[in-house]
C-alpha positions in Angstrom: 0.0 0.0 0.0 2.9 2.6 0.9 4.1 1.7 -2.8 1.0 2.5 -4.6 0.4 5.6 -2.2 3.9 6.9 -3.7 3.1 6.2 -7.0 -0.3 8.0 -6.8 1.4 11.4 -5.5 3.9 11.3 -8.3 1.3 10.6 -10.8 -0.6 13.0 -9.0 2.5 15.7 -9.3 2.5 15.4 -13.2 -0.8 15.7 -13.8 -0.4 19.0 -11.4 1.9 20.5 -14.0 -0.8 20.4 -17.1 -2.0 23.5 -15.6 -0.8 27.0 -15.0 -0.8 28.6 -11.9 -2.6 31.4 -13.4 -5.8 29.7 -13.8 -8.6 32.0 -13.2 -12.5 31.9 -12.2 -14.5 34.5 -14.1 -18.6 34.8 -13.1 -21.4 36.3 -14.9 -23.9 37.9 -12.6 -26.2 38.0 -15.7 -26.6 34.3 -16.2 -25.6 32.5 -12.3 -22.6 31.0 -13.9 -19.0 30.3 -12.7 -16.0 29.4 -15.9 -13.0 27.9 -14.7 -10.7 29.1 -17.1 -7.7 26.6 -17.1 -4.7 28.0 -18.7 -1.7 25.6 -19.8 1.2 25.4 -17.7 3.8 27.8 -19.1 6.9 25.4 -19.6 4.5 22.4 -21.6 7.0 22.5 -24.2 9.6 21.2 -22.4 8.0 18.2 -21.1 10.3 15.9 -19.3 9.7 12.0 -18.4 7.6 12.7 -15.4 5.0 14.8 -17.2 2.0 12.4 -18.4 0.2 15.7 -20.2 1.3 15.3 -23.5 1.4 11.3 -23.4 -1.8 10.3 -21.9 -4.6 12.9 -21.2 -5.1 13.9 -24.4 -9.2 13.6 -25.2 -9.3 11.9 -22.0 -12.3 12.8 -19.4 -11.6 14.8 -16.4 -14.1 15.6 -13.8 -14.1 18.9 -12.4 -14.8 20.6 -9.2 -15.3 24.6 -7.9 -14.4 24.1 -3.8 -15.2 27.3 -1.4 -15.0 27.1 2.3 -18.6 26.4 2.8 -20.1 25.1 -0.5 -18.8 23.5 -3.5 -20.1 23.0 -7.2 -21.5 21.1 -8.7 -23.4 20.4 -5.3 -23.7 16.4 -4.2 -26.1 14.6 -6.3 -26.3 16.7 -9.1 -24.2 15.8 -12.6 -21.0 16.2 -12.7 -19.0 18.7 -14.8 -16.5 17.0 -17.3 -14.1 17.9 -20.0 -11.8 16.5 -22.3 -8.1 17.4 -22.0 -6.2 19.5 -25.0 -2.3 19.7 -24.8 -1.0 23.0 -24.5 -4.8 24.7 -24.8 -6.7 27.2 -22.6 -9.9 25.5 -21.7 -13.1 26.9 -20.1 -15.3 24.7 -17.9 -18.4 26.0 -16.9 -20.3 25.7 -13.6 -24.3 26.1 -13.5 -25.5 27.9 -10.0 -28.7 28.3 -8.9 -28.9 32.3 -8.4 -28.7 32.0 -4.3 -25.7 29.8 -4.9 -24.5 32.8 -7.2 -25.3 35.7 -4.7 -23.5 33.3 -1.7 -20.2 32.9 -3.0 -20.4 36.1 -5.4 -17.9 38.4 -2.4 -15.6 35.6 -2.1 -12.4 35.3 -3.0 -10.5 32.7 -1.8 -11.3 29.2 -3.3 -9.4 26.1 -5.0 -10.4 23.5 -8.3 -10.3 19.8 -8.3 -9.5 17.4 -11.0 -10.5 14.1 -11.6 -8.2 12.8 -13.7 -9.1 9.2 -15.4 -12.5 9.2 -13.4 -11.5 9.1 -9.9 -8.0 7.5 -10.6 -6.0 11.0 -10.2 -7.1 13.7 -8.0 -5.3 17.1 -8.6 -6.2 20.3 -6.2 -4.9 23.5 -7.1 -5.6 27.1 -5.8 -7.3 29.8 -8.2 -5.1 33.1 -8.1 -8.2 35.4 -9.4 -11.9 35.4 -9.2 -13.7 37.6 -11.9 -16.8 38.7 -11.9 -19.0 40.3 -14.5 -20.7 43.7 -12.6 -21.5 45.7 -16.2 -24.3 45.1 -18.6 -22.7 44.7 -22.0 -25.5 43.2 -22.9 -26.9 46.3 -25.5 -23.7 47.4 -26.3 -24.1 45.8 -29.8 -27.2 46.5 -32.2 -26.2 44.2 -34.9 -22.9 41.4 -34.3 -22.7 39.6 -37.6 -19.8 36.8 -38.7 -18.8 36.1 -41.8 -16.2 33.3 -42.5 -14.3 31.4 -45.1 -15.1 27.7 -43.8 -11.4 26.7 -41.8 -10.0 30.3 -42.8 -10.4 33.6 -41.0 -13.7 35.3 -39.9 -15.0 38.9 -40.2 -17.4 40.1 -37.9 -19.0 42.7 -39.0 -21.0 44.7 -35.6 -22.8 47.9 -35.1 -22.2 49.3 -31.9 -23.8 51.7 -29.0 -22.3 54.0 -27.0 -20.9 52.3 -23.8 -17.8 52.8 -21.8 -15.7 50.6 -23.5 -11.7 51.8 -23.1 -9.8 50.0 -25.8 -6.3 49.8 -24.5 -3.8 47.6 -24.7 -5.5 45.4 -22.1 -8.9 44.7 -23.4 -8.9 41.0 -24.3 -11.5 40.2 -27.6 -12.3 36.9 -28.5 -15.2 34.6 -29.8 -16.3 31.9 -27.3 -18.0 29.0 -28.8 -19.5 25.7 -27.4 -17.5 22.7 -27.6 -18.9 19.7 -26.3 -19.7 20.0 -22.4 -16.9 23.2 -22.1 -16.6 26.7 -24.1 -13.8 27.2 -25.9 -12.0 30.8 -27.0 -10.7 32.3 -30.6 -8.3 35.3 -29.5 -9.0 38.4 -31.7 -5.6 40.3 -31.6 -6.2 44.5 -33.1 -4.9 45.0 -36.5 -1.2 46.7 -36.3 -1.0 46.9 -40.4 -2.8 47.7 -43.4 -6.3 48.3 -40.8 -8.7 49.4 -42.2 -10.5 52.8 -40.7 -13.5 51.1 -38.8 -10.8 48.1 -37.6 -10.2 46.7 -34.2 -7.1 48.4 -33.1 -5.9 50.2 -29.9 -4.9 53.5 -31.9 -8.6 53.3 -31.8 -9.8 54.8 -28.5 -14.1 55.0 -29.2 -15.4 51.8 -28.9 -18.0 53.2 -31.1 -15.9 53.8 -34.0 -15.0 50.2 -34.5 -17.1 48.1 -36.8 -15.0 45.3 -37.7 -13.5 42.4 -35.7 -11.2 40.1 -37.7 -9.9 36.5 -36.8 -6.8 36.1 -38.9 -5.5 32.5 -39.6 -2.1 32.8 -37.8 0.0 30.3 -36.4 -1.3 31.5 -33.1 -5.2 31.2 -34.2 -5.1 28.3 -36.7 -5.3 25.5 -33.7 -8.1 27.9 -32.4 -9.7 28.2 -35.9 -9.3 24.5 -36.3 -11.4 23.5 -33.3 -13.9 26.0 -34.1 -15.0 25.0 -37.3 -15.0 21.0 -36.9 -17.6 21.3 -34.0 -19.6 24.3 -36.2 -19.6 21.9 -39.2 -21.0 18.9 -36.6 -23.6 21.5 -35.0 -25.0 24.5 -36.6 -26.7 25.6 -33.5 -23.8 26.2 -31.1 -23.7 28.8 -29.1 -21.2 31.5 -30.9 -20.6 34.8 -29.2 -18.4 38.0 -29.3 -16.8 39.0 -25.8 -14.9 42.2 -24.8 -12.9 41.4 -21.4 -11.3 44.7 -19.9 -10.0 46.3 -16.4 -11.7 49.3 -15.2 -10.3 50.6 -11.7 -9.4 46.8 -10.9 -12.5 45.3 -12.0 -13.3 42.8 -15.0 -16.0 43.6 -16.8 -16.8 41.1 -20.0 -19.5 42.3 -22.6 -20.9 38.9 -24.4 -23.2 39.2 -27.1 -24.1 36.5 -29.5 -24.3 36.8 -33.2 -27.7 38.0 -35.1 -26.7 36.2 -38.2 -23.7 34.0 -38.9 -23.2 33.3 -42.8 -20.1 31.9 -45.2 -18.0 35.0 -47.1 -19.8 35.3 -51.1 -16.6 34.2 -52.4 -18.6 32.8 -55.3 -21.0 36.4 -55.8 -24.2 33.9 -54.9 -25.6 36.2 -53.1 -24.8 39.2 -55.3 -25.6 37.7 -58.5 -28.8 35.7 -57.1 -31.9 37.6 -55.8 -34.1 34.0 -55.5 -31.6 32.8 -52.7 -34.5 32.2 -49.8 -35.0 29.3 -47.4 -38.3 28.0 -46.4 -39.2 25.3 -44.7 -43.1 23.3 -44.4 -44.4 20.3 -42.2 -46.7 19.0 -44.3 -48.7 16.1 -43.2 -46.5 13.8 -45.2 -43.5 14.7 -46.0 -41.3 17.7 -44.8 -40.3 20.4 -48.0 -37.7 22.9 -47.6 -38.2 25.5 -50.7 -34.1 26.6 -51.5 -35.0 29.1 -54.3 -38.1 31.2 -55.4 -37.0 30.4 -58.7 -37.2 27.5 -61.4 -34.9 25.1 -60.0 -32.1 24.8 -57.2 -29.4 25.5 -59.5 -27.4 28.9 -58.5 -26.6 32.1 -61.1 -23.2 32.3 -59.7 -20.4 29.3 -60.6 -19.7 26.7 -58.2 -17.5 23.9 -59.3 -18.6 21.7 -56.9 -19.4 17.9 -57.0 -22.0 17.6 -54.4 -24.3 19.4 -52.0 -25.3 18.4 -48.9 -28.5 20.1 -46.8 -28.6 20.0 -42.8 -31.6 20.7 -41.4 -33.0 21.2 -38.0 -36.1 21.9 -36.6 -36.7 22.8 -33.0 -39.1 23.7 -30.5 -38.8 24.0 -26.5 -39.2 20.5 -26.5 -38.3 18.4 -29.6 -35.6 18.8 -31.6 -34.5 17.0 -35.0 -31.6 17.7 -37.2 -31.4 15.7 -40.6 -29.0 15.4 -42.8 -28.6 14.5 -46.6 -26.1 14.5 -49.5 -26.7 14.3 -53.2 -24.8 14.8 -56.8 -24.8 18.5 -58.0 -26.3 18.0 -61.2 -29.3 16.3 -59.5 -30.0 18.6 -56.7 -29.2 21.2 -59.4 -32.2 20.0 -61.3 -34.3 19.7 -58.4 -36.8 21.8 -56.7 -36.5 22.4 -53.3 -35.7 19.4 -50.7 -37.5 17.0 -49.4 -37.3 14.9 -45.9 -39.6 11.7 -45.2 -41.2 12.8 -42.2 -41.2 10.6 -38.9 -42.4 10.7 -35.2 -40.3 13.3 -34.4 -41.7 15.5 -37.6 -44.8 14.2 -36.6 -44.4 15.8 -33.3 -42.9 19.0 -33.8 -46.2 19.3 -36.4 -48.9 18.5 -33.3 -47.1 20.7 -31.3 -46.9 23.6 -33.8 -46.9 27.1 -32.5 -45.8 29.8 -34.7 -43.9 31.5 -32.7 -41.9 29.2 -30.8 -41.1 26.1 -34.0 -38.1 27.3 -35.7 -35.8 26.1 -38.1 -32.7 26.2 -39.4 -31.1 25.2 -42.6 -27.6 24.6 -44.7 -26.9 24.3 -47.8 -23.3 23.5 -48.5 -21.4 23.3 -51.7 -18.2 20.0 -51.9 -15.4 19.3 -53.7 -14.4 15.9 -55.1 -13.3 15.0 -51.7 -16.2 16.4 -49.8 -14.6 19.8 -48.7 -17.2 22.9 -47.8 -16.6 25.1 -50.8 -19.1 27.7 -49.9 -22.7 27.6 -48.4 -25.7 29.8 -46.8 -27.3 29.1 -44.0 -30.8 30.3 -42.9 -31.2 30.6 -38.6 -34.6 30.8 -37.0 -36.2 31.2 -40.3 -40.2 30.4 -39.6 -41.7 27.3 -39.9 -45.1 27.0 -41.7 -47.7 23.9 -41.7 -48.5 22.7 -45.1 -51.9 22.0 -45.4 -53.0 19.0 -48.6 -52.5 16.1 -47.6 -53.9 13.9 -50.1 -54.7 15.3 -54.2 -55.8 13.8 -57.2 -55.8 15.6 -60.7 -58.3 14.1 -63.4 -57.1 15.0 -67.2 -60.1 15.4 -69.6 -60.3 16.3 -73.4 -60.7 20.1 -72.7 -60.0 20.7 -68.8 -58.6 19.6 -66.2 -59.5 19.2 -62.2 -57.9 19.1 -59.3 -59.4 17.6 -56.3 -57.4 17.7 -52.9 -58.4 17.0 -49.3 -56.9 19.4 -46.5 -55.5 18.3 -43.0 -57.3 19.0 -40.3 -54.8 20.9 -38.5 -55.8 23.5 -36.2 -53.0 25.7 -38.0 -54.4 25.2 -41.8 -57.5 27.7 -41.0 -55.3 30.3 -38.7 -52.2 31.4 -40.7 -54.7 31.0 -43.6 -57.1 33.6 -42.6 -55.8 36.7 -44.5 -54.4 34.3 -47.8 -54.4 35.5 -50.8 -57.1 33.1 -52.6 -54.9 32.5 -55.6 -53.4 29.0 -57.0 -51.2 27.7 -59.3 -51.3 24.0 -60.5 -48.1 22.6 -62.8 -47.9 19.1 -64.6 -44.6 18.0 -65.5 -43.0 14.5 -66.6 -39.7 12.8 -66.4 -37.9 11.3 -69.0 -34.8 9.9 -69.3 -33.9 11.2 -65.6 -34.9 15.4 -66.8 -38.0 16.6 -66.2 -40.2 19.0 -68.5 -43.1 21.4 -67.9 -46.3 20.1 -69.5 -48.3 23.2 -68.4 -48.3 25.9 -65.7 -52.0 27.3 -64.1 -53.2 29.7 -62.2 -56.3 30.1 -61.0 -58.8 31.4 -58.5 -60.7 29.8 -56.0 -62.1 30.7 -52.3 -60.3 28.3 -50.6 -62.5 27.7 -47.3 -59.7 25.9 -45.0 -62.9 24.5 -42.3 -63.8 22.5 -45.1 -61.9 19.0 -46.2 -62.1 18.6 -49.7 -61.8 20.7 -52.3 -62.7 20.7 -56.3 -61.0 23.2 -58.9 -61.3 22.7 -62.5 -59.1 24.9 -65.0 -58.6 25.4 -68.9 -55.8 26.6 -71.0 -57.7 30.4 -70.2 -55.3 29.9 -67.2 -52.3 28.4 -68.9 -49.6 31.0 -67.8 -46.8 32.1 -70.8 -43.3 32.7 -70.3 -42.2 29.4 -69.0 -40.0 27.2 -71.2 -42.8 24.2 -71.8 -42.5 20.5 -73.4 -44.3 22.3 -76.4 -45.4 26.2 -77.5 -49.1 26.1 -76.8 -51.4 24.7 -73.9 -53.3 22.5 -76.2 -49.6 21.0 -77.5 -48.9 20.4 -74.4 -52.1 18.9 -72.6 -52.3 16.6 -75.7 -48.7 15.6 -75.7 -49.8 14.7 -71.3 -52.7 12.2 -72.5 -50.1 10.6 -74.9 -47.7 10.3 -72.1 -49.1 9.1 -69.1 -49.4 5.8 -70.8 -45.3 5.5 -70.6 -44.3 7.9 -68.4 -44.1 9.7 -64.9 -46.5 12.6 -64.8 -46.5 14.8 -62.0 -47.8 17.4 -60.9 -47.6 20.6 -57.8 -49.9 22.9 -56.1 -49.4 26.1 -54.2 -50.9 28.4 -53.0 -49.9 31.9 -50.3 -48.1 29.5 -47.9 -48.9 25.3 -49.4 -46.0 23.8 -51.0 -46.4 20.5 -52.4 -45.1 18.3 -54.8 -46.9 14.7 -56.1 -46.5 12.3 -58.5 -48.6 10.0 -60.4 -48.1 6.7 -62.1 -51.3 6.5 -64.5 -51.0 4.3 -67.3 -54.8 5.0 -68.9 -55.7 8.1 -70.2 -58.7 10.4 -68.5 -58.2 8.3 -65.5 -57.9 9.3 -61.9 -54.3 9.8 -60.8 -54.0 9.0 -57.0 -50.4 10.7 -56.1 -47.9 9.1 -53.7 -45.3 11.9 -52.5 -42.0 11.2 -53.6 -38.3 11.8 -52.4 -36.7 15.0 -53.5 -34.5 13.6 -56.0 -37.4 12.0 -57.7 -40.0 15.3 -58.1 -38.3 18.6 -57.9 -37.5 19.8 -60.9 -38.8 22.4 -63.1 -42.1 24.2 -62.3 -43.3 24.8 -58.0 -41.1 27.3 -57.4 -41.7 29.9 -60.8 -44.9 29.4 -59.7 -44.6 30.9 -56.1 -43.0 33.8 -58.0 -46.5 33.6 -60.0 -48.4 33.9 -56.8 -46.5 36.8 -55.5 -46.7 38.8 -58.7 -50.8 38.7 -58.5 
């Protein structure tokens, strides 16, 4: 036993040495929480035998513990606060208090950290040398804090400040904080000292409210930062990102934090600038989930990306349920497409019963790869609205001189509500697939009182309605709803309804002409392409 107890206090005495004595506590008064802000020891680089940092913590777990004289955190029997070790890396491990926990230890100042190395194998105390505490709200110091980035390059952030008492000096600290895993992690952002531009971070700068760009430059002392950053923002789109200003006034710390309003890649490609149909929707409709990508004729971009495929993340939350799907196709195909489409399941299923307009939200992105599956460029929508689509079951019957649509609504409680001012205007298109392209057999519009208290519905329409200015299978409507009866006997014909807020897409497999086509919805890289989303611009244009 005396051999092992020897053993343990020198194990113990290496693992003491991952750490540097000027590990600090900083608290937030705003939000009742405590970071442990562990700072590498100072001399990691030359490591000796005795030091285990660099040889065996790496990614391992270690268990953490905030000890003042009285009270310690995380308090007996709730979970315990864990991280996993990075060589040579500041790491921040946060603390949850209850706000009477907060207000009890907020005027103290001496207190000590514990590590659990190895899950109760290793046991490291050390003492903190400063306790921090956040007594200034920052928190509307910022109108607008925007990123921009060039995915595992630098980031711009562009913000638009108020008028607080910010000194810039030579000892504010700025960096970005981001979530990673069960800890928050820091990007430094050091002030420009060359080629600045006016409105740039830098301490010639005095007025805080002069500066309106923070920049992230890839540097040998960023790129680890940068590198960590971006593989857990490509995993999660919904981290928590934020902006932080850390600075002494009178020998207090004040931190402002704000997180980002909008977080999108740099337009490296002109996308944005060259495309004015770039818009992200997304619709729970009874069975199948669509996520519009363009208000335009297909999914294919104005500007040039050389890319090989694309692949869409969505998620869709509420206070409750949250679902995040992923999905990766060919360029050319989703190119060609219209929109995306997700089968829907029980968790779909359950953000639509639970469906309040204010608190379902969504968010969406849509990235450009290489060859080798590298992010080339891609937008992202955050907190855009969800909207419940409404038909849940349609059949279209072709006759010699007009055709009907017949469609049955859901009975959702939302379907009459965020219809009630609606715009009573709808457009039908028919389209068919051949030899994997699909073509526009005919584009209508037409009005009808849609009354969404009653189920089923009956519209019929005539080439009166037929809409010009889309490129069509053939010139005319009559070409064209002759050239459908001769097809549906060898081909796909499908067909797509929408109206001020229904998105839907169906397909048909009818092999006798002036039948009844019963639609079954398909997956997205079977019906989008050519005709729902022109016709949204239709709608819109009435």
């Amino acid at each position: 036993m005396i051999v092992v107890h020897v053993l343990m206090v020198s194990v113990s005495s290496s693992f003491s040495e991952c750490f540097s004595a000027k590990s600090y506590i900083s608290g937030n008064v705003l939000t009742d929480q405590l970071n442990l802000h562990l700072l590498p020891f100072e001399r990691l680089d030359k490591i000796t035998n005795e030091n285990l940092c660099q040889m065996y913590l790496p990614n391992k777990v270690v268990v953490a513990q905030i000890h003042y004289d009285d009270i310690s955190f995380p308090r007996p029997g709730e979970d315990e606060v864990s991280f996993l070790y990075k060589f040579n890396q500041e790491i921040i491990v946060t603390f949850q208090l209850s706000h009477a926990d907060y207000e009890h230890i907020f005027d103290k100042n001496i207190t000590m950290y514990e590590l659990w190395y190895d899950v109760n194998l290793v046991k490291v105390n050390n003492s903190v040398n400063t306790i921090e505490h956040t007594k200034y709200n920052g928190t509307n110091c910022f109108q607008k804090l925007e990123m921009e980035y060039t995915i595992y390059e630098d980031i711009d952030i562009k913000v638009l400040p108020n008028n607080c008492n910010v000194k810039i000096n030579a000892n504010i600290q700025v960096y970005i904080e981001f979530q990673e895993g069960q800890v928050n992690n820091q990007i430094p952002i050091y002030p420009c000292v060359s080629s600045c531009d006016p409105s740039e971070f830098q301490l010639s700068l005095t007025n805080f409210s002069q500066i309106r760009t923070y920049r992230v430059k890839k540097t040998p002392a960023t790129a680890s930062h940068l590198s960590s950053f971006y593989s857990n923002f490509v995993e999660n789109r919904r981290i928590q990102i934020s902006l932080n200003l850390k600075f002494d006034t009178n020998g207090i710390y004040t931190v402002i934090s704000n997180t980002f309003n909008n977080i999108q890649h740099k337009d490296n490609f002109a996308c944005k600038s060259l495309d004015s149909h770039l818009g992200i929707y997304a619709l729970l409709n009874p069975n199948v989930v669509s996520v519009q990508y363009r208000d335009s004729l297909v999914n294919k971009l104005v500007c040039n990306i050389s890319a090989k495929y694309v692949k869409v993340d969505l998620y869709m939350f509420d206070n409750v349920t949250s679902v995040n799907r992923k999905q990766t196709s060919k360029i050319l195909d989703f190119d060609n497409s219209i929109g995306i489409e997700f089968q829907k399941d029980s968790q779909f299923t359950l953000l639509r019963e639970n469906f309040q307009p204010s608190v379902t939200k969504t968010t969406v992105v849509v990235s450009y790869l290489s060859e080798t599956l590298e992010i080339m460029w891609e937008i992202l929508i955050y907190s855009d609205p969800v909207y419940i689509g409404c038909v849940e079951r349609a059949t279209l019957h072709l006759y010699e001189n007009h055709n009907c649509l017949e469609y049955i609504l859901d009975k959702h409680d939302q379907c009459v509500v965020q219809r009630m001012t609606a715009q009573q205007k709808n457009v039908l298109g028919i389209y068919y697939k051949s030899k994997g392209i699909q073509k526009s057999l005919g584009m209508y519009r037409f009005h009808y009182a849609v009354d969404y208290s009653i189920s089923k519905h009956e519209v019929c329409f005539v080439c009166e309605e037929y809409q010009p200015g889309v490129t069509y299978a053939k010139p005319s409507c009559e070409e064209n709803q002759k050239l459908t009866k001769q097809l549906i006997k060898t081909e796909e014909i499908g067909f797509g309804i929408v109206s001020a807020c229904e998105f839907i897409i169906f397909n048909t497999a009818v092999t006798e002409y002036k039948s009844i086509y019963v639609p079954v919805i398909l997956s997205s890289s079977l019906i989008c392409v050519l005709v729902i989303i022109t016709i949204i611009t239709f709608v819109q244009k009435l």
